[in-house]
Every structure is written in structure tokens, then in C-alpha cells.
C-alpha positions in Angstrom: -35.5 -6.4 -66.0 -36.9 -9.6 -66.6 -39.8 -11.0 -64.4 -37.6 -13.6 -63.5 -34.7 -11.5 -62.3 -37.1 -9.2 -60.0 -38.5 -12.3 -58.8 -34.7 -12.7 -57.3 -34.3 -9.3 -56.3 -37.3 -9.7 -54.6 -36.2 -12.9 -53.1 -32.8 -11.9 -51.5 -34.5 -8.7 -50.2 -37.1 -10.7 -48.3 -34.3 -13.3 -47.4 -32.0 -10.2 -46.0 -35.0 -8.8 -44.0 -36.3 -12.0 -42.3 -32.8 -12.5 -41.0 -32.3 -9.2 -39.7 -35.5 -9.3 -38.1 -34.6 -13.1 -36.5 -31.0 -11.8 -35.5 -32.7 -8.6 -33.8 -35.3 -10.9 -32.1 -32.7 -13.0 -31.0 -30.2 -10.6 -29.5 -32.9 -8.8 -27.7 -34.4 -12.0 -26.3 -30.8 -13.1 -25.1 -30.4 -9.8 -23.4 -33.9 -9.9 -21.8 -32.7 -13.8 -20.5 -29.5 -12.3 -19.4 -31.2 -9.6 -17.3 -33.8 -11.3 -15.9 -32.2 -14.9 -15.2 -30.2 -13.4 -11.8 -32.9 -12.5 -10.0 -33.7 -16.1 -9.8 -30.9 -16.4 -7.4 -31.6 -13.0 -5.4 -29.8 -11.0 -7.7 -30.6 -7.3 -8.2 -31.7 -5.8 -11.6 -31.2 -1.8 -11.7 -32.2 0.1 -14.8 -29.6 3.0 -15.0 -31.6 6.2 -16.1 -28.5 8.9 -15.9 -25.6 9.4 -17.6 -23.3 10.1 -14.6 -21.4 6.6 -15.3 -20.4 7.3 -18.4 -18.4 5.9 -20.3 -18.0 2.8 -18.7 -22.5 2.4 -17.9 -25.0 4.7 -19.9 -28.5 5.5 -19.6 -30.7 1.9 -20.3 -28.0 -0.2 -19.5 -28.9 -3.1 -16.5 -26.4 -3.2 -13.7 -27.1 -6.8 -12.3 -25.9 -6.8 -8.5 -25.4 -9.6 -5.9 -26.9 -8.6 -2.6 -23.8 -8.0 0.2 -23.6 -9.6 3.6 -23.0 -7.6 6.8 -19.4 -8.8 6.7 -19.0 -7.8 3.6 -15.4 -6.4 2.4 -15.9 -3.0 0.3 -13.5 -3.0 -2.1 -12.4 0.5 -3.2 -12.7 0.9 -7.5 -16.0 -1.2 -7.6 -19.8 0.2 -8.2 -22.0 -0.6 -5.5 -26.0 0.0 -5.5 -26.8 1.9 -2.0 -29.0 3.9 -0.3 -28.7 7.7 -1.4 -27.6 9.2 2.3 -29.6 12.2 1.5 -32.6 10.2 0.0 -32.9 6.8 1.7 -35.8 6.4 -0.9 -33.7 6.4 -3.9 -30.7 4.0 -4.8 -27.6 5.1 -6.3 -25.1 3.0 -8.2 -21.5 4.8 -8.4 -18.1 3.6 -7.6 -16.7 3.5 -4.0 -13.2 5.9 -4.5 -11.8 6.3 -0.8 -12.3 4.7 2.1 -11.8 7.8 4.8 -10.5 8.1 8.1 -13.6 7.6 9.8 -14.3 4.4 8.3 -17.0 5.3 5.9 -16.7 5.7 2.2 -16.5 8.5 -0.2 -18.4 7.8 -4.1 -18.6 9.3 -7.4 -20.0 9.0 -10.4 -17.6 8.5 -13.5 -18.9 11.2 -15.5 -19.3 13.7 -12.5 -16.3 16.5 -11.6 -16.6 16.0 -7.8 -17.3 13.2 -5.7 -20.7 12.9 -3.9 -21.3 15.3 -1.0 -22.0 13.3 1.6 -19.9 9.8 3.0 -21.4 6.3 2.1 -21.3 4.2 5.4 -21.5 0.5 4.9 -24.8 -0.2 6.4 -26.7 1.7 3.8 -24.9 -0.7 0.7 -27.3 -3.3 -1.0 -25.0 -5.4 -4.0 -22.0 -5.4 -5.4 -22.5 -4.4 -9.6 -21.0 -7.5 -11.1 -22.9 -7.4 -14.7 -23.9 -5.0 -17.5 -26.3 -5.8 -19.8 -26.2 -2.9 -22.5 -29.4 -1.2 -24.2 -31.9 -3.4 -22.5 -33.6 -1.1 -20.3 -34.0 1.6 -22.6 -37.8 0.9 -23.0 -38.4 1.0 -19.1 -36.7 4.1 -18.8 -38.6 5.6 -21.6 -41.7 4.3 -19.5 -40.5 5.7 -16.3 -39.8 9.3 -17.9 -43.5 9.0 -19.9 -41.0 9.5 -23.2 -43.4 8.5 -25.3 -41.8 8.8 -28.9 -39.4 6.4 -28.1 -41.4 4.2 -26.4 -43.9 4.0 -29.1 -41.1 3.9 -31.9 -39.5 1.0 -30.2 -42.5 -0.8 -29.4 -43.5 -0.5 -33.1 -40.3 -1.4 -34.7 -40.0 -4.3 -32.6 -43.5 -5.6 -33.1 -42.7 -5.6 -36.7 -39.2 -7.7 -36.6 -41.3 -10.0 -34.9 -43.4 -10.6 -37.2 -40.9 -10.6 -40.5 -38.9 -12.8 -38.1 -41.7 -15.4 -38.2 -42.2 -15.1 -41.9 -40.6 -18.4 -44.1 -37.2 -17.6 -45.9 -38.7 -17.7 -49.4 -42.6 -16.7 -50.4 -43.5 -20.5 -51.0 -45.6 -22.1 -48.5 -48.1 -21.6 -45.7 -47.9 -18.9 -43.6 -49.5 -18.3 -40.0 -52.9 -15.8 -39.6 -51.5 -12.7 -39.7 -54.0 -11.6 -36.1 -52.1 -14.7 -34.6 -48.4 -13.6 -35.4 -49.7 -9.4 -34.4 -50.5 -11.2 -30.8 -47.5 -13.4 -30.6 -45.1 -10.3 -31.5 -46.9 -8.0 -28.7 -46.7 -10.7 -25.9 -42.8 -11.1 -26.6 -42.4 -7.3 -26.9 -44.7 -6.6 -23.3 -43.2 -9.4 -22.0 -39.4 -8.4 -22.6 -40.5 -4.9 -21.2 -41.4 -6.7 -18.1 -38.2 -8.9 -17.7 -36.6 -5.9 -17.7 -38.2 -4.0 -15.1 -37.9 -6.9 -12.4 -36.3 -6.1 -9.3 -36.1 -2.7 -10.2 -38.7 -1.2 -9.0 -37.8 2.3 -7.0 -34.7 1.8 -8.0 -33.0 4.3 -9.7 -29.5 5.3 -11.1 -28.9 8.7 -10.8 -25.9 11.3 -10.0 -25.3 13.4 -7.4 -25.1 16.8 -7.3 -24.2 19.0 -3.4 -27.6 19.7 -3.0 -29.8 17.0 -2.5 -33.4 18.4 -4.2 -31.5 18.6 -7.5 -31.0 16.1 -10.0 -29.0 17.1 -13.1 -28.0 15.1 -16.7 -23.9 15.3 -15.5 -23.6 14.9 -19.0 -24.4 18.5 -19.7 -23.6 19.5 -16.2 -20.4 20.4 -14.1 -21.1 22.7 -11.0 -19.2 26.0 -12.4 -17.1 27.3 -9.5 -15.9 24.0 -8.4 -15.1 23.8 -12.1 -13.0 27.0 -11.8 -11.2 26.2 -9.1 -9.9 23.0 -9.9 -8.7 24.2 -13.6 -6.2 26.0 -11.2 -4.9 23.5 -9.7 -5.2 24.1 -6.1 -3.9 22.0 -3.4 -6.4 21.7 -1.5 -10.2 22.1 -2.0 -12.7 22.0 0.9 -16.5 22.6 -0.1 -17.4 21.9 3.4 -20.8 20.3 2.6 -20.5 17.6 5.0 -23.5 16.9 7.4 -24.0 17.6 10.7 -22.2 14.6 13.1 -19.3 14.4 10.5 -16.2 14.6 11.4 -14.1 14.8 8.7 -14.0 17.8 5.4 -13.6 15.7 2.4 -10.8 17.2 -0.5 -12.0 17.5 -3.4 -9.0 18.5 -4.9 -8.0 14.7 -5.8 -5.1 15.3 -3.6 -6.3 13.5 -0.9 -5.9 16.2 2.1 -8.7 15.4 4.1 -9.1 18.0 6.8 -10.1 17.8 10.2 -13.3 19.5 12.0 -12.5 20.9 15.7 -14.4 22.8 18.5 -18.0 24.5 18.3 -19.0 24.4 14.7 -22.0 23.5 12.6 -22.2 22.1 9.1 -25.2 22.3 6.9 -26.2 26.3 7.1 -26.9 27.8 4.0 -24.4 28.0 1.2 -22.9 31.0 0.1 -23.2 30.1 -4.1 -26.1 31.0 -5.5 -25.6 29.0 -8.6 -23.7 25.9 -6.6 -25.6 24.1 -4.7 -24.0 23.3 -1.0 -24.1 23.9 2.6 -21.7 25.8 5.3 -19.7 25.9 7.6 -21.7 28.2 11.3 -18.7 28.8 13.0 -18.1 29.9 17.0 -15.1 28.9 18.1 -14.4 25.9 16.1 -11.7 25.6 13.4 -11.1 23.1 10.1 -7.5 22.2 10.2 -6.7 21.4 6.3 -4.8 18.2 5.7 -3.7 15.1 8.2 -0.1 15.2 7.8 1.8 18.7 8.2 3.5 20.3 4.4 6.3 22.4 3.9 5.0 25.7 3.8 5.1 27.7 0.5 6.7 30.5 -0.6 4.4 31.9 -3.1 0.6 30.7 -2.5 -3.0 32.1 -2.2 -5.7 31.3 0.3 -9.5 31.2 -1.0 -12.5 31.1 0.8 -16.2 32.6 1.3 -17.4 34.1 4.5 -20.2 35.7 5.4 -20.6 37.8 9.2 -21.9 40.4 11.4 -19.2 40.1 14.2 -17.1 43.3 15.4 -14.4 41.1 17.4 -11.1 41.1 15.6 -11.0 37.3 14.1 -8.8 34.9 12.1 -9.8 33.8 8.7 -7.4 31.2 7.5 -3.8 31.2 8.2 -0.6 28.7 8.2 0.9 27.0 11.6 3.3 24.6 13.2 0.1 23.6 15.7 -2.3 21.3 14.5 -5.1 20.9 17.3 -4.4 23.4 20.0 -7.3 26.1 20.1 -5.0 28.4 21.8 -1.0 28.1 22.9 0.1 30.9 25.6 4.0 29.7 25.0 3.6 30.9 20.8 3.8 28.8 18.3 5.0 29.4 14.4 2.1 30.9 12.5 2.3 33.5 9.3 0.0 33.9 6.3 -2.6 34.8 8.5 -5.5 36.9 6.7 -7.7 38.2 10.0 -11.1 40.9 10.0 -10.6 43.6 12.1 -13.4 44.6 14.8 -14.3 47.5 12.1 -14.8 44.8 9.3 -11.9 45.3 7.7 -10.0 42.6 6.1 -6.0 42.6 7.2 -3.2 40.3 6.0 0.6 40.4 7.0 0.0 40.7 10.8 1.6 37.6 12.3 3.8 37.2 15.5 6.7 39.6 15.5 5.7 41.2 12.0 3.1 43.7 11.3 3.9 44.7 7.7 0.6 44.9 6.4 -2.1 45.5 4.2 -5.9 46.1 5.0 -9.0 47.0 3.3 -10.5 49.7 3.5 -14.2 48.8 3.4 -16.0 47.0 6.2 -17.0 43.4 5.2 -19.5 42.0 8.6 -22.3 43.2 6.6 -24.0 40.0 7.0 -23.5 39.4 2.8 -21.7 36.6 1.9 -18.2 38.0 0.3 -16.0 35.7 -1.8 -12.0 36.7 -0.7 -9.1 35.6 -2.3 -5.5 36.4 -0.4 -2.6 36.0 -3.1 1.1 36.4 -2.2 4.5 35.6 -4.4 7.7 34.6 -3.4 9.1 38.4 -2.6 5.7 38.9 -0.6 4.3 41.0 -2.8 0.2 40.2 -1.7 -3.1 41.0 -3.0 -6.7 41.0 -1.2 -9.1 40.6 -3.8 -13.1 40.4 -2.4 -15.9 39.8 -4.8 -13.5 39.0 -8.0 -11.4 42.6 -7.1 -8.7 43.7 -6.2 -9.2 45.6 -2.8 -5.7 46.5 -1.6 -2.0 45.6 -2.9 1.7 46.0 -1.5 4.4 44.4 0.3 3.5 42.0 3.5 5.5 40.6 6.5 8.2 38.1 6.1 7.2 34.5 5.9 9.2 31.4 7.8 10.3 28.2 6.5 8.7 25.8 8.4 6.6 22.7 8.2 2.8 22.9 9.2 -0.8 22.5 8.9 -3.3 25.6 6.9 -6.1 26.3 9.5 -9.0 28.0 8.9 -11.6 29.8 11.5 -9.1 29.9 14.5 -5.7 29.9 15.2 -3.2 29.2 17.6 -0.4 31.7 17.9 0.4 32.4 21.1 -0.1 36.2 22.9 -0.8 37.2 19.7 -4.1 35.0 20.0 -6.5 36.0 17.6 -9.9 35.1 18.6 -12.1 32.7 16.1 -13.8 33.9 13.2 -17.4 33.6 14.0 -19.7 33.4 11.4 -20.7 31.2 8.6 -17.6 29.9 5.8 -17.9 28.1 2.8 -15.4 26.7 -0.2 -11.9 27.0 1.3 -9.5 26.5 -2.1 -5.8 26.9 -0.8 -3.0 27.0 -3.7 0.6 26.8 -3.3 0.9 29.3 -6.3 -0.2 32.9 -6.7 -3.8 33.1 -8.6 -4.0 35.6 -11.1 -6.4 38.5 -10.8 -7.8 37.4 -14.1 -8.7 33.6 -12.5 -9.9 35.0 -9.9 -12.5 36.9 -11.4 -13.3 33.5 -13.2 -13.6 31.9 -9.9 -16.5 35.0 -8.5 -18.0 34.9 -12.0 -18.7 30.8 -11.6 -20.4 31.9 -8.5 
């Protein structure tokens, strides 16, 4: 090649370089601008450090948020920046997906497979997300997290396109002291760092999991037996992780059957999955009645929850009635699918009024061990009680009515067959109006 001709080789690589360097100085600048300009108004800048938005926000991404008055109309499908109810120190930024009966809200992250644990009341929301400034906050959350390869890379990469981006287009000509163009690419790199942490400070973007201690990259991360159930199907799904005061069990099925607290009960005792984080249900003689509207009751169906006593009083479990709120009726009401513990610890289902075909266990579970039971019956009432993933007893059951109703759990209502409530501690009621297999639910125990 002639010395000409790698003179223009030379040439149109140095041409190609300086503008890439100018175009990356000049979209990072605009995004830095971008970010930063709001908060001259009172706008919010939040660097997003997880990945429980995704797809729609992702880790270094800006949410810029406009601060919301006390009169403020929530709207339901938007991302708001609030106060963590669990943390007050921290601030979330996830999507408001139900307004609930109560009056407060229930959130979620995109990426997550459950909503968050406990309700968002409107007091504890700071803006309204309204922007999204991709990649720009990468650096600060690199800082934050004390990544330092990254941060160093970055840093160094864009110190560098500064400085090619203040070079001439061709190699004629007078160029500035290369100390001089070293300082002026640091200040603009510090300096966009900066812009983007503004108004950010403490704030953080992270998701939720149901036990408040934990943080985990939802990326990666779906709890397992929630996970389990839902591939199922079921339609209904109570985790019953709800604080104390609350009124309301929050579905988590996606079917919207919010159920009901009632009577002498206590939320947040200790869960009963080791590997899913959550809280209980201390039961007296209190009951959750599953669902605000009554359904038509199934013919084929399973009931799932997790228990855990030391009681040696007969008590009822979960079951299926025409009564909604009443603790006790002495005129009898409709009521089947009842699964009760004897006073020995035995489990028994297919007792109901006027039928006592029945099958019962015969270990003893008020050992004061949290057992996982699952209660399935087809159409022909051919029934199953499985505990701990197995099946503990099989045969035909009592004969089923037709009638509309509410699925109760803890306490029932049935008339002079009254069967005091369950007391003890219950956790992750799953009802299905389908018959589980034995093989799912050993998948369901196994996710444990």
C-alpha cells in the first residue's frame, strides 16, 4: 500500500472514531440533562437497582416521578414510588394492580410471580412514575453495590470518548494540552455521575419478596411452592401473609377472590415453609371465609392448606357452606366437604350433616409440627387425604349437594352438627375446583 493510501485509511479510521466518541458524548450528556432537568421542578429521580420491573424498567434505568398531592387519584396500571410498608426506610417503585375492598392498594412488580405481601395505603405514596430514562444510572448503581469492574470500566471508556471526542476531524491543526482535555473528560464523566444520583438518595428500586429481611434478583427468583401451586391452576390461593389489623386475605390466584378475616384470629405467626418466606394464620375461634360473592359448588375439587397444632378438641379445617359470616347456626345450614381433626389427631373427611361416609387417618397429626394436607375428591366422590406429599387414606366419601356457597376455613357453621374451630396456627390455603394428582401434590410438599 502506498504511503498515500494509508494516509487515508488512517484518515477515515480517525474520522469514524471521533464521531463515535462525539455521538456517545452526546447521547450520554442528553440523558444526564434528561434526568436531572425535573428535579428543578420538584421532580423525583430514582435509580432502579433490581430487576423486578422487567421488561418494561431494568436495572440503571431512572424513573422520573412527579410528587402526589393528598387528593390525589391512584390510578390502577400505573407505577408509583412509595414507602415499602414493611421498611418505611426504603422506597419501592412497582405498579398499583387492585384497589381492594378496604380501600387500600395491592402492588407488584412486573417480573415477580405474586404480588407484594402486604397492602399499599395511599398515605405512604410519594410520585407518580411518568418518565424513563434508560441506562443512565448504571454507574450509580455500580457505586451503590461497590461493583467496581464496571464502574472502573465505564469510567475509563468514557473518559477516553471524551477525549477522541474533542480531537479535530483530520490530524491537521492545533490541538489542546493533552493534561487539559484528561481534566475536562473527568469533570463531565464525575459530573454526569452526579446528575444522576440527584434526588435519589435512599432511594431504592427493589422487589418484594413475603418476608421482609429478604431481598432477592426476581430475575432468578420465583418463591417455589407458590410457583407449584399456581402451575395448577387453583381457584383460589390464600398465603395469608397479611399483617396484623388487616382485614382482608389477598388472592393470589389472579382470580380476584379476596377472602374475608372473622372472629379471634392473629396474622403474622411464624410461617410454616421453610424455604418460602411468610407469616400465619394463630387461630382461636376465628375463621377466613374464601371469596366475597358465594360459587357454585364443585363436583370434583381439592382443598389445600398447612396446619400446625397441639389441640385434642374435635375441630374443622376447611369445608364448603351456604353461610357466609355466622360462627355458629343452631337451625343447620348446608355445609359438605368438610375435612375436620378428631380430638385423637386424626384427620377425617366425609362427615357432614346427615352423612358420615368417611375416611380418616390413622396417625395423629396435633404434634405441634407443621403438616402440609391436601384433601382431593372426584365427581363419584372417590377422596384422597394426602399429608406431607402422601397419600394417607383413600375410599369413597359422603354424598355432596348442589348448592351455591362460600369455602370456609378454621370454623364452620353447620348447625347441631357444630364443629368447634380449629385452633392453632394455618398457612397457604390453595382450593381447586379439580382433583390434584398425587404426583402434583408431591410437587407442591417438595417446593416446601
Amino acid at each position: 500500500m502506498s504511503h498515500d493510501g494509508a494516509a487515508a485509511g488512517s484518515g477515515w479510521t480517525r474520522l469514524l472514531v471521533v464521531l463515535a466518541c462525539r455521538a456517545y458524548r452526546a447521547l450520554l450528556l442528553t440523558l444526564v440533562a434528561i434526568a436531572a432537568a425535573p428535579l428543578v421542578t420538584g421532580w423525583g429521580s430514582y435509580v432502579v437497582a433490581s430487576d423486578s420491573m422487567r421488561p418494561s424498567i431494568s436495572v440503571g434505568d431512572v424513573v422520573l416521578a412527579r410528587p402526589t398531592a393528598a387528593d390525589h387519584r391512584v390510578h390502577v396500571g400505573r407505577v408509583y414510588v412509595f414507602d415499602d410498608p414493611t421498611r418505611p426506610e426504603r422506597l419501592l417503585v412497582h405498579r398499583v394492580v387492585e384497589k381492594r375492598d378496604d380501600g387500600d392498594y395491592t402492588t407488584a412488580g412486573d417480573a415477580n410471580s405474586v404480588t407484594d405481601i402486604t397492602p399499599l395505603k395511599t398515605s405512604g405514596i410519594r410520585a407518580q412514575a411518568v418518565l424513563l430514562v434508560p441506562y443512565v444510572g448504571l454507574p450509580v448503581h455500580w457505586a451503590r453495590t461497590r461493583d467496581r469492574v464496571p464502574l472502573l470500566a465505564w469510567l475509563a471508556l468514557s473518559i477516553a470518548a471524551f477525549l477522541l471526542a474533542g480531537m479535530r476531524l483530520d490530524s491537521h491543526g492545533p490541538s489542546r494540552p493533552r493534561r487539559a482535555k484528561v481534566a475536562v473528560a473527568t469533570a463531565v464523566a464525575v459530573g454526569a455521575a452526579a446528575a444522576g444520583t440527584s434526588g435519589a438518595a435512599g432511594a431504592t428500586f427493589t422487589d418484594r419478596t413475603t418476608n421482609s429481611g429478604n431481598e432477592w434478583t426476581v430475575g432468578t427468583w420465583t418463591q417455589p411452592y407458590v410457583g407449584a401451586v399456581l402451575t395448577d391452576r387453583p381457584f383460589g390461593l390464600w398465603l395469608l401473609d397479611e399483617t396484623g389489623g388487616t382485614k382482608y386475605a389477598t388472592d393470589r390466584s389472579g382470580n380476584n377472590r379476596t377472602g374475608e378475616y372473622l372472629g379471634s384470629l392473629t396474622l403474622g405467626a411464624q410461617g410454616g415453609l421453610p424455604n418460602n418466606p411468610g407469616t400465619a394464620l394463630d387461630n382461636t375461634s376465628g375463621r377466613v371465609i374464601l371469596g366475597p360473592q358465594p360459587v357454585t359448588a364443585p363436583s370434583a375439587y381439592s382443598v389445600e392448606l398447612w396446619f400446625r397444632t397441639t389441640a385434642t378438641t374435635q375441630s374443622y379445617l376447611a369445608g364448603f357452606e351456604d353461610d357466609r359470616d355466622t360462627g355458629y347456626s343452631s337451625f343447620g345450614a348446608d355445609a359438605d366437604r368438610v375435612v375436620t381433626m378428631e380430638a385423637s389427631g386424626r384427620l377425617t373427611f366425609g362427615l357432614w350433616p346427615k352423612r358420615s361416609q368417611t375416611i380418616t387417618t390413622t396417625r395423629a397429626f396435633n404434634d405441634g409440627a407443621w403438616h402440609h394436607l391436601v384433601v382431593t375428591s372426584t365427581a363419584n366422590r372417590s377422596s384422597t387425604i394426602y399429608v406431607d406429599g402422601v397419600a394417607a387414606v383413600s375410599g369413597a366419601t359422603s354424598v355432596v349437594q348442589n348448592f351455591p356457597g362460600y369455602w370456609r376455613v378454621g370454623q364452620g357453621s353447620i348447625g347441631l352438627f357444630h364443629t368447634p374451630a380449629f385452633t392453632g396456627d394455618l398457612d397457604n390455603v390453595a382450593i381447586y375446583h379439580s382433583t390434584l394428582s398425587a404426583s402434583r401434590v408431591a410437587a407442591h410438599w417438595a417446593a416446601r
